[in-house]
N, C-alpha and C positions, 0 to 999 in steps of 0.2 A: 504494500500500500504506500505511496509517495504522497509526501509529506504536505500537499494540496488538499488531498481527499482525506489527511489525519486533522490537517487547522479545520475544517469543515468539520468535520467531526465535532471537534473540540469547541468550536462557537453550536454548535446546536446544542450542545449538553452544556456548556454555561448558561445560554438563554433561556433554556427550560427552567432550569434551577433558579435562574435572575426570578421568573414565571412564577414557577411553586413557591417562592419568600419560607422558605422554610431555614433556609441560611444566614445569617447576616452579612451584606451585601460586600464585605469587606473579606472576606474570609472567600467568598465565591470568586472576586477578584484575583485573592493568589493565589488558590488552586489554579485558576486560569494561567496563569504565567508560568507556575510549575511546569503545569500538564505542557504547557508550549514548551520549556527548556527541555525536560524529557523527550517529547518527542521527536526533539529534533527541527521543531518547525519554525526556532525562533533559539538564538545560539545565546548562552549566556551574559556575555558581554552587552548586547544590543537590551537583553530582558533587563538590564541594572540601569538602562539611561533610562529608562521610565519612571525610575521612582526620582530621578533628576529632573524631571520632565516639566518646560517652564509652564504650561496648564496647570501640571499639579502644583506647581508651588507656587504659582498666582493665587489660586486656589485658597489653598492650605492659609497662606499669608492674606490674604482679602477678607477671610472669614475673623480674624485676629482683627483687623484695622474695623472692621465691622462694625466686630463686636465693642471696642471699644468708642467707638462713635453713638452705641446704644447708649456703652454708661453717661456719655456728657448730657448737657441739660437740651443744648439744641435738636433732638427729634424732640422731646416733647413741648419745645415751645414751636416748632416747624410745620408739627402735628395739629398744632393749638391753634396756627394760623389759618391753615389749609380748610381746618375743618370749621373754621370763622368764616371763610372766602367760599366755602360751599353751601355755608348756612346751617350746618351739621348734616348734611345727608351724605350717608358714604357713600350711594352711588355716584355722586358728585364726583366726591374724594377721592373712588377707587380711580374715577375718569381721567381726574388731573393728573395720575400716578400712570397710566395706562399710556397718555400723551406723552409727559415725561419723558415714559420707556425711550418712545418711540423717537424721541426727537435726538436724545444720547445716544442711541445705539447706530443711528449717521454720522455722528459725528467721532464715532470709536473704531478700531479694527476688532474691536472682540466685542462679541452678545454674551458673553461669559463676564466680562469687565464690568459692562453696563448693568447687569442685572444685578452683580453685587454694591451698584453704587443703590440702586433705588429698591432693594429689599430689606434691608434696615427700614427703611422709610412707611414699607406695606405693611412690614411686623409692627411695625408701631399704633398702623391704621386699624388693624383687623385687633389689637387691643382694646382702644379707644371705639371701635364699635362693636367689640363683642363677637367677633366673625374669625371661623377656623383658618388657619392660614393655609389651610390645602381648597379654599374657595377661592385663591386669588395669586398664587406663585405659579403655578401653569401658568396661566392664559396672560400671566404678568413676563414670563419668561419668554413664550411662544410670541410674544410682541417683539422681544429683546432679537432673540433670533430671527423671525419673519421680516421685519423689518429692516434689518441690516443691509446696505452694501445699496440703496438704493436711491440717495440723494449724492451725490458729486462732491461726496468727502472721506475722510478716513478708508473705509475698508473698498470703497468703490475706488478710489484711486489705486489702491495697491492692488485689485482684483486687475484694475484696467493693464495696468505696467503689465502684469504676467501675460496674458491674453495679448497683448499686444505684441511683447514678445515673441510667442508660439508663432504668431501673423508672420512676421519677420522670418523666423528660422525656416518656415514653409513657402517664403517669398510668394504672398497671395498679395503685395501691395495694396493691402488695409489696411484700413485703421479702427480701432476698436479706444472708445472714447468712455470717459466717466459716467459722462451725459445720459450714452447707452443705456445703463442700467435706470436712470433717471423714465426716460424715454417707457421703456419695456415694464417697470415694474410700477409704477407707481400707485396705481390703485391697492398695492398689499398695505401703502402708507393710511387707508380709509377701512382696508376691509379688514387687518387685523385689530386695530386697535376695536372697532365696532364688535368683531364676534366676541373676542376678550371679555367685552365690558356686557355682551346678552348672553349667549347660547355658551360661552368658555365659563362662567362664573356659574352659569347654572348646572352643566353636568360635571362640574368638578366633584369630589365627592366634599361631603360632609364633616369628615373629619378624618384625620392624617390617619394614613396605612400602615405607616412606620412609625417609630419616636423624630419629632422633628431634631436638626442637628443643630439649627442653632436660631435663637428669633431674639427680639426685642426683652430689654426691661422694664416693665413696670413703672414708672415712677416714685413707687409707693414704696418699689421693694431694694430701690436703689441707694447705693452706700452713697451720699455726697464728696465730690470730690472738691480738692482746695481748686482756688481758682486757675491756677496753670496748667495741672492738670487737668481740668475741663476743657478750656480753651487750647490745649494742648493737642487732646482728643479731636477738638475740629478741625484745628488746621492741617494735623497730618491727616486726615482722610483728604482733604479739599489737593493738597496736596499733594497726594497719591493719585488724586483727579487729573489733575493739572502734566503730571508726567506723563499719566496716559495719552497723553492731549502732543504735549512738547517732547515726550522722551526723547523718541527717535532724534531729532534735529541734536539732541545733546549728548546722543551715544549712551540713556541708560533704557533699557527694557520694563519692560510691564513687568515681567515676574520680577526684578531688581526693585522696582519704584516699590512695590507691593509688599516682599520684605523688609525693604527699611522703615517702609510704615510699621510693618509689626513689630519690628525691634525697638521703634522711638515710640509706640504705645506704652509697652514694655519700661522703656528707662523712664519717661515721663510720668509716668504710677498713674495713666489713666486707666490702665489695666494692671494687676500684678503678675507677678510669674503662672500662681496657678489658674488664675484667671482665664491669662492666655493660650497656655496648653488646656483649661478644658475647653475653651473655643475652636481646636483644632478637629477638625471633619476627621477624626481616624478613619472610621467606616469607610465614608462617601471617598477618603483621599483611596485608601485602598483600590475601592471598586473603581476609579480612575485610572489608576495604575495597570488595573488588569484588563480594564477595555480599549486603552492605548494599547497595551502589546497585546492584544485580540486585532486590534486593529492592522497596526506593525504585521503581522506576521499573517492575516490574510492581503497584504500587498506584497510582502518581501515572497510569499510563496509562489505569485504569478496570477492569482484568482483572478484579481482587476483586468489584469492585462489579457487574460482568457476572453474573460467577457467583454470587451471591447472590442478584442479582435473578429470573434464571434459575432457581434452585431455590426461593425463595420461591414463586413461579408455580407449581412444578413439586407442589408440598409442600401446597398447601392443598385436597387432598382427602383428604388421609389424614387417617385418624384412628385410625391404632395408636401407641400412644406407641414402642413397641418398633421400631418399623419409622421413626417420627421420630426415634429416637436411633440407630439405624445411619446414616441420613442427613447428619447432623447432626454424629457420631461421623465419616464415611468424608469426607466433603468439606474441613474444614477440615485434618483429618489427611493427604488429598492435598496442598492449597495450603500447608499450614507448609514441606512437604519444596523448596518454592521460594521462600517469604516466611518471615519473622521471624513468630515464633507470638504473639509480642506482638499485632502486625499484624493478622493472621489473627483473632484472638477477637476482636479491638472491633469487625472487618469484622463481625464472623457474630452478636454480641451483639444489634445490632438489631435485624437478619435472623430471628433466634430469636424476638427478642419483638410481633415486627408480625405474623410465620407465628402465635405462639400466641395473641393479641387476635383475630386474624381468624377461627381454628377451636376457640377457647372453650378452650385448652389452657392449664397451668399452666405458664410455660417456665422455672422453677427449676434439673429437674433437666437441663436441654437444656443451659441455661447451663454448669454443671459437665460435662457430656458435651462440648463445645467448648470448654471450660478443660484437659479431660482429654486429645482428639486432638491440642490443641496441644503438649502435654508429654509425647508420645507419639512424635514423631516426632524421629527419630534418624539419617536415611540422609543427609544432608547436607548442609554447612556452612550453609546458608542460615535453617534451622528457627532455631537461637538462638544466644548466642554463646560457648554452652561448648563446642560442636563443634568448630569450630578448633582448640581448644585441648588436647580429646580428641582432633583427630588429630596434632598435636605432639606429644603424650607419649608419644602410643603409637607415631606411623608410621604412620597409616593414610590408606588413599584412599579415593576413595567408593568403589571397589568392594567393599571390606574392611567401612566402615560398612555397605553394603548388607546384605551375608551375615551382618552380627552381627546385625542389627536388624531384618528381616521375618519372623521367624519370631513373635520375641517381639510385634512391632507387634500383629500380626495376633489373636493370642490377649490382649492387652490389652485390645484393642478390642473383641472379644467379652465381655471380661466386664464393662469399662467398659458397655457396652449392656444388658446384661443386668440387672447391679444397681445401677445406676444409675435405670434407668425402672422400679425394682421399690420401690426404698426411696423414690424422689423422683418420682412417677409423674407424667404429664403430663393424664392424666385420671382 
């Protein structure tokens, strides 16, 4: 049996198990890694840079800087305002929160980033009105994520660079623009936030599946802190924002900026030591860990590049654009739900552009319909790395992702197809 047909193996029998929640989600993580190191499907060395891995330790360190943003006094006077400027109705509040999302996660390269800046902010709302925080971290995340990469900043620029690139190395003399994704996707910027805030809040479930991993304090039950360490607390998370924003230009990373917040939490006693180690996701970090080299190791084995090849072959007689962007649309959106959607588009980017050279196609809008299924999929942890972290806040298992997230998938991606190959046609 070659080591293809064993990582298959090995992701079906973790997924089940993710499935039955009989495990704790951390522990199903490093059997996963084992079972890969053993089997040969994923060599030693590569399974250790995962637990390096700057997601995880974005992560890990985001949930620290978080949490001591909880303890200062600014969510609850932020809280105080919000819910003043709504008149006290949290469907108001949920909505201002919902916008938020939507409007940070353009202006970031990560949905993972953005979702940890404005879920402090939801744990504090769903306190103040009384509301489980598994009615409102999905369809809070699912904004984070859906709405990314599609206003002509942050993550759309870096999408465009790569993509552009590809153009170049295939010498198609195009061009592939920021604008593009502007162009092609903008209605997710109306239709996510909208279900989020009706049909996402209402089939959420009722109350966490899991123990949540980390949420808001209380006010009530909060230690006061002296005055610099409060203000201390705000400006290193604001802080932490702000690198997000500039790192790059300055030569420090998201997972850098994100550490040193936790460590000047830490020295600044807006958190203590144990504080801060209990705020660390052990679990959630684990099961990161193990769906990163789940991930890793169904691309390093060839699976991706099977199925690509496979449908490349399969693909070049069509010539409806409408029927190449369901294609196009449903394949990578299967493969994200097992690979990092990062992963997934550069696999499929090629793929797109040698299918479109070969059958005389424009493969612009195909591009953004494979930038679109990967930011589409939501059912579990493996797709990207704000999943995890949307199922810590809420409590959820994949089978809870599952039921939030196929119905919307589905009607996404119909109209991802639709108007996509209508404004950005392929012939």
């Amino acid at each position: 049996m070659n080591t293809m047909t064993i990582c298959i193996i090995i992701f079906v029998v973790s997924l089940a198990l993710y499935g039955m929640n009989k495990l704790p989600m951390g522990v199903i993580g490093m059997g996963t890694i084992l079972a890969l190191v053993f089997t040969k499907c994923l060599d030693a060395n590569s399974a250790l840079t995962y637990f390096s891995n700057n997601n995880v330790i974005m992560m890990a360190a985001m949930f620290v800087v978080s949490a001591g943003l909880s303890r200062t006094s600014l969510i609850d006077r932020f809280s105080q305002a919000v819910n003043k400027m709504t008149g006290g109705s949290f469907r108001r509040t949920y909505l201002c929160y919902l916008i938020l999302a939507m409007i940070l996660t353009n202006l970031m390269n990560s949905p993972g980033a953005c979702f940890c800046i404005v879920f402090p902010l939801a744990a504090q709302m769903c306190r103040d009105y009384n509301v489980s925080p598994s009615k409102v971290m999905f369809p809070l995340g699912m904004v984070c994520v859906a709405c990314c990469c599609v206003l002509p900043f942050g993550a759309s620029i870096q999408e465009s660079g790569i993509f552009q690139g590809f153009l170049d190395t295939y010498e198609t003399g195009l061009t592939f623009r920021a604008i593009d994704y502007t162009v092609g996707r903008w209605p997710i910027l109306i239709l996510a936030p909208l279900w989020a805030w009706t049909m996402g809040y209402k089939i959420a479930p009722e109350e966490p599946i899991n123990p949540i991993a980390m949420t808001s304090v209380p006010a009530s039950e909060k230690k006061p802190l002296n005055k610099f360490s409060d203000w201390a607390g705000v400006i290193i998370f604001f802080g932490v924002i702000v690198l997000f924003f500039m790192g790059s230009k300055i030569g420090i990373a998201s997972w850098q900026a994100c550490l040193l917040g936790a460590v000047l939490t830490v020295v600044c006693g807006t958190l203590t030591g144990k504080e801060a180690i209990a705020a660390l996701p052990i679990d959630l970090a684990c099961m990161l860990i193990g769906a990163l080299a789940m991930a890793g190791a169904l691309t390093a084995t060839g699976a991706g590049d099977v199925i690509g090849d496979t449908l490349a072959a399969a693909v070049g007689n069509v010539h409806s654009g409408y029927m190449l962007g369901l294609i196009f649309f449903a394949i990578p959106f299967i493969l994200t739900q097992f690979m990092q959607n990062q992963a997934v588009i550069n696999i499929f980017a090629p793929i797109v552009i040698m299918t479109c050279k070969s059958i005389g196609a424009n493969p612009i809008g195909l591009l953004v319909i494979i930038t679109a299924a990967g930011l589409t999929a939501y059912m579990t942890p493996m797709a990207t790395s704000a999943l995890p972290i949307v199922m810590g806040t809420g409590g959820y298992d994949i089978k809870s992702l599952v039921k939030q997230s196929w119905l919307v998938s589905i009607l996404f991606g119909i109209m991802y197809v639709v108007y996509v190959m209508t404004v950005l046609p392929c012939f």
